[in-house]
C-alpha positions as CSV (number, residue, x, y, z in Angstrom):
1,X,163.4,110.7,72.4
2,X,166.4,112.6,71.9
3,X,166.0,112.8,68.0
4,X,162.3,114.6,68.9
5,X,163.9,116.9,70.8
6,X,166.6,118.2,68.1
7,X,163.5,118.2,65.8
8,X,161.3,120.3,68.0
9,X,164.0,122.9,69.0
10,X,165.5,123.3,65.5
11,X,169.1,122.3,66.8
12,X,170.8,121.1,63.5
13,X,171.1,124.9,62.8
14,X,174.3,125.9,63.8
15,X,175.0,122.1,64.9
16,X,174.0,122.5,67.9
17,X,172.6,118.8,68.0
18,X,172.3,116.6,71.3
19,X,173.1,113.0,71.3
20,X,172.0,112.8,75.1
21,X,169.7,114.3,77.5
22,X,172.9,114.8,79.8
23,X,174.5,117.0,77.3
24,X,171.7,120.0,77.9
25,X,172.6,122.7,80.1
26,X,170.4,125.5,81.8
27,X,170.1,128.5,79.5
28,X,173.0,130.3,82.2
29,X,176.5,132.1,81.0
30,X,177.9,128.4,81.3
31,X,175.5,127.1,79.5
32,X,174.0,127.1,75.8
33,X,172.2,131.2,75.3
34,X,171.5,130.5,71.2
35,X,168.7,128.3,71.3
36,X,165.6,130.1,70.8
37,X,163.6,126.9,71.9
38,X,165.7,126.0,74.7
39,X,164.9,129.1,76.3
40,X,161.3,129.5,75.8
41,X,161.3,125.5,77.6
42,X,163.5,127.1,80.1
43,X,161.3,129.4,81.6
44,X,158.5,127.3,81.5
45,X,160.3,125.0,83.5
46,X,161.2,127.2,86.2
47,X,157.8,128.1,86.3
48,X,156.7,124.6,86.6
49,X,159.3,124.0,89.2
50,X,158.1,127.4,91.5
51,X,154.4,126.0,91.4
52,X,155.6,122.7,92.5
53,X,157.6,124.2,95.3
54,X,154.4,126.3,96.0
55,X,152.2,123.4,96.4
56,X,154.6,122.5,99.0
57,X,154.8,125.4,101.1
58,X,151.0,125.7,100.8
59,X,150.7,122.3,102.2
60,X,152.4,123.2,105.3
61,X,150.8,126.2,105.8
62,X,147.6,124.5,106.0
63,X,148.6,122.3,108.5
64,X,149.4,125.0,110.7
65,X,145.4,126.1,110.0
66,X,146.4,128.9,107.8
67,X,143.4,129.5,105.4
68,X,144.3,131.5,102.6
69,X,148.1,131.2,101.5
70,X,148.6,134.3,99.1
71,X,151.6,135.4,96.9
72,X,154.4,138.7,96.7
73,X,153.8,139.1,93.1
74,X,155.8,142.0,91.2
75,X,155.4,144.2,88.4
76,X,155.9,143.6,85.1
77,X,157.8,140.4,86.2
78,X,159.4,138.3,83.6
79,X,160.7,135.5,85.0
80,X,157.5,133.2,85.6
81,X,154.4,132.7,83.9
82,X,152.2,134.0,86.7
83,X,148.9,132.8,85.3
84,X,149.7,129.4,86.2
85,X,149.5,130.3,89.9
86,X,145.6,130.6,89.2
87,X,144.6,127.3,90.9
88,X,146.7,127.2,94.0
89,X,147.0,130.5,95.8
90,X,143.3,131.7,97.1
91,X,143.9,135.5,96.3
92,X,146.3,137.3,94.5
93,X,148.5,140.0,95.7
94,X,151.5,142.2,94.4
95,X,153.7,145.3,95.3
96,X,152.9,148.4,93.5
97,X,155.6,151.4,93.3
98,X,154.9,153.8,90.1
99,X,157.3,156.1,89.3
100,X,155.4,159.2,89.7
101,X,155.9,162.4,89.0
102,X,157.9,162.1,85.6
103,X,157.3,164.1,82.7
104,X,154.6,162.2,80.8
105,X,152.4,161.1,83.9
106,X,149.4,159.5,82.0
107,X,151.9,157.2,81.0
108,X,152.5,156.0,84.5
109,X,149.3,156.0,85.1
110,X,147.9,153.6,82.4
111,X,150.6,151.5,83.3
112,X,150.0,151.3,86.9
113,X,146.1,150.3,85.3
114,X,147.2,147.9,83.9
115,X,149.9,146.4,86.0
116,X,146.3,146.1,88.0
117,X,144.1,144.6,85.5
118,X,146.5,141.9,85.0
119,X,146.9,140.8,88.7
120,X,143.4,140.9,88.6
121,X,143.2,139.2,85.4
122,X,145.2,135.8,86.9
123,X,142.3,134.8,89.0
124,X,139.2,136.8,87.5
125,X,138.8,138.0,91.0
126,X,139.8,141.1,93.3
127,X,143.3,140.9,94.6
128,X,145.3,142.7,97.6
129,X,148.1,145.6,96.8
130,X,150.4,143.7,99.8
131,X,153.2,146.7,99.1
132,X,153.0,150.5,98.7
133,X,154.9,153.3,99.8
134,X,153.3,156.6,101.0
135,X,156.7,158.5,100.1
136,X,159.2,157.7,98.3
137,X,161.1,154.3,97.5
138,X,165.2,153.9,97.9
139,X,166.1,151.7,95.2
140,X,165.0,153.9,92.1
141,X,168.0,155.6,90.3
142,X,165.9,158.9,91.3
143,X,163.5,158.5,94.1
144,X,160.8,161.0,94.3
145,X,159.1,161.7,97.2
146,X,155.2,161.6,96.2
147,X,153.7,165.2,95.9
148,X,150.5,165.8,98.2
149,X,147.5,164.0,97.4
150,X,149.4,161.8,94.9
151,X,149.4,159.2,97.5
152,X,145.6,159.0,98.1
153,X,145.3,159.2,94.4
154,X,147.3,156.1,93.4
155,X,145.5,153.8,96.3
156,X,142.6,154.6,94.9
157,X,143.2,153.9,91.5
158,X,144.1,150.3,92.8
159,X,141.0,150.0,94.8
160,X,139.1,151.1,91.5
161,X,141.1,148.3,89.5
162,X,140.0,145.5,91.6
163,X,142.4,146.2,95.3
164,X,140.8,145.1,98.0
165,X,143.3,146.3,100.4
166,X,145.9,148.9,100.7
167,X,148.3,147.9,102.4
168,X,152.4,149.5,102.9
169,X,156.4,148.2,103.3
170,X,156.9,149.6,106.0
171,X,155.1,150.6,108.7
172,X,158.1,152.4,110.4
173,X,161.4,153.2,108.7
174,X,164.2,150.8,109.7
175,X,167.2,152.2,111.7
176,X,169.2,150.9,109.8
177,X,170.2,148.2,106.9
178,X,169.2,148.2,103.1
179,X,165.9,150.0,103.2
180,X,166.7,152.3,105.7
181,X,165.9,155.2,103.7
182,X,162.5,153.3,101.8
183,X,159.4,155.3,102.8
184,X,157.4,154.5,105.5
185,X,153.9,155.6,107.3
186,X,156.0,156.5,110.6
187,X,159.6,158.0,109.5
188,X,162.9,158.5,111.4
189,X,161.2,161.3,113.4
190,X,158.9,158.9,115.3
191,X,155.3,159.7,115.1
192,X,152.3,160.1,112.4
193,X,152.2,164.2,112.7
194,X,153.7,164.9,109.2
195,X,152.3,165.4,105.7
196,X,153.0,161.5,104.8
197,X,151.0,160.4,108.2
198,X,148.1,162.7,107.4
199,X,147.4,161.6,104.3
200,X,148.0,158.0,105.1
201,X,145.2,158.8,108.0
202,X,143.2,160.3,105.2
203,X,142.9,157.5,102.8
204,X,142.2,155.3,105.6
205,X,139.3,157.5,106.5
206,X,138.2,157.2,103.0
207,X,138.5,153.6,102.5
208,X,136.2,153.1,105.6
209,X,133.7,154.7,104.0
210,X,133.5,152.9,100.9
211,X,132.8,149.0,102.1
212,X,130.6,148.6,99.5
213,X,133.1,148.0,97.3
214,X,135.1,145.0,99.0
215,X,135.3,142.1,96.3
216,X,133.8,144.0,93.8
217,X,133.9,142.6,90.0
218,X,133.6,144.0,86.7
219,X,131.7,142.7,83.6
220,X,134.6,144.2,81.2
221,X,133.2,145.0,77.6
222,X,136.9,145.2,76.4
223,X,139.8,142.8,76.7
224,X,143.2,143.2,75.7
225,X,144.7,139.4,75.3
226,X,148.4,139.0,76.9
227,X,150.3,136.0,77.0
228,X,153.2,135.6,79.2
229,X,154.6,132.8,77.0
230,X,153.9,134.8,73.9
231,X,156.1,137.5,75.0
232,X,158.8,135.0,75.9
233,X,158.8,133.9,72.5
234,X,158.9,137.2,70.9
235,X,161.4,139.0,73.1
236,X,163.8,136.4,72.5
237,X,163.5,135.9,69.0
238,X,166.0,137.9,66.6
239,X,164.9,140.2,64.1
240,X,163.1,140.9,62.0
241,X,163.5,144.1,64.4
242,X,165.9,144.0,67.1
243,X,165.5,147.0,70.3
């Protein structure tokens, strides 16, 4: 078993060669970081190990009578292979903060798209934007407050993505702790009578007029493929092109 293992992952280069399972170590600074292989198996594993756990915590939520255990997925996240939740959560749903207002904005804005698509991609059905802020976030390097209408804007580019919800962290602004200063539909001042309260007031008044378009689909004529376990294997490779 061992010998297939040094075979698959290549480790004679460099002789880095196991003569026992108990000689591998997690891809960690006191571990092994130079086998290409090892890695790519590493984070497969973890994502193996977070669905398991899943299933767990799903089990116990349904025997309080919970009906539809969901997820806090995040953008662009690299660490797990989120297409293998497909079969255990019953609706997808993820935190959305673009970075608007920078100098090339169509950028963030087919980004944002797609950061949709894939969420909506995992289980080829709507999903639920759990997290968005109406303001401005506090853990950006630079955090810009959203410009009027901006807010509005980028809900409904989730709802026409495949969102069906719009939903915020926070409802008020914390007095104090981490995210003290994140944005919030009711800030430090205590009621909804600014701009940021308005327009959250606005968009809900549009939402509620468009219930035709709850759960949604739509018959793409186009698909990009992307592979989480693809890009593993790429971004860790060396060369021929190194960034």
């Amino acid at each position: 078993m061992i010998e297939n293992l040094n075979s698959r992952w290549c480790t004679t280069f460099w002789s880095h060669r196991y003569q026992s399972f108990s000689q591998i170590e997690s891809p960690s600074s006191l571990g092994e970081n130079e086998l290409h292989a090892l890695k790519l198996d590493w984070k497969r594993f973890v994502t193996e190990q977070t669905v398991d756990f899943m299933k767990a915590e799903i089990a116990a939520l349904r025997e309080t009578g919970t009906e539809i255990p969901t997820t806090n997925l995040m953008y662009d996240y690299d660490g797990l292979d989120y297409k293998k939740f497909r079969e255990d959560v019953d609706i997808i749903s993820w935190d959305n903060y673009p970075g608007w207002h920078k100098k090339e904005e169509w950028l963030t804005a087919t980004d944002a798209g797609m950061q949709h698509d894939l969420m909506r991609s995992i289980r080829k059905a709507p999903f639920l934007m759990m997290e968005s802020c109406p303001s401005a976030t506090n853990w950006k390097p630079i955090n810009k407050l959203k410009k009027p209408g901006m807010h509005i804007l980028s809900s409904l580019q989730a709802v026409a993505h495949g969102a069906d919800s719009v939903q915020y962290f926070q409802w008020r602004k914390s007095r104090g702790s981490v995210e003290k200063f994140h944005g919030a539909i009711i800030d430090h001042v205590g009621h909804l009578d600014t701009r940021v309260g308005r327009e959250v007031t606005a968009l809900g008044e549009i939402l509620s007029q468009l219930p035709g378009v709850v759960g949604c689909r739509t018959d793409a004529k186009v698909a990009i493929i992307f592979d989480q376990q693809n890009r593993w294997a790429l971004d860790d490779a060396q060369g021929p092109r190194n960034l």
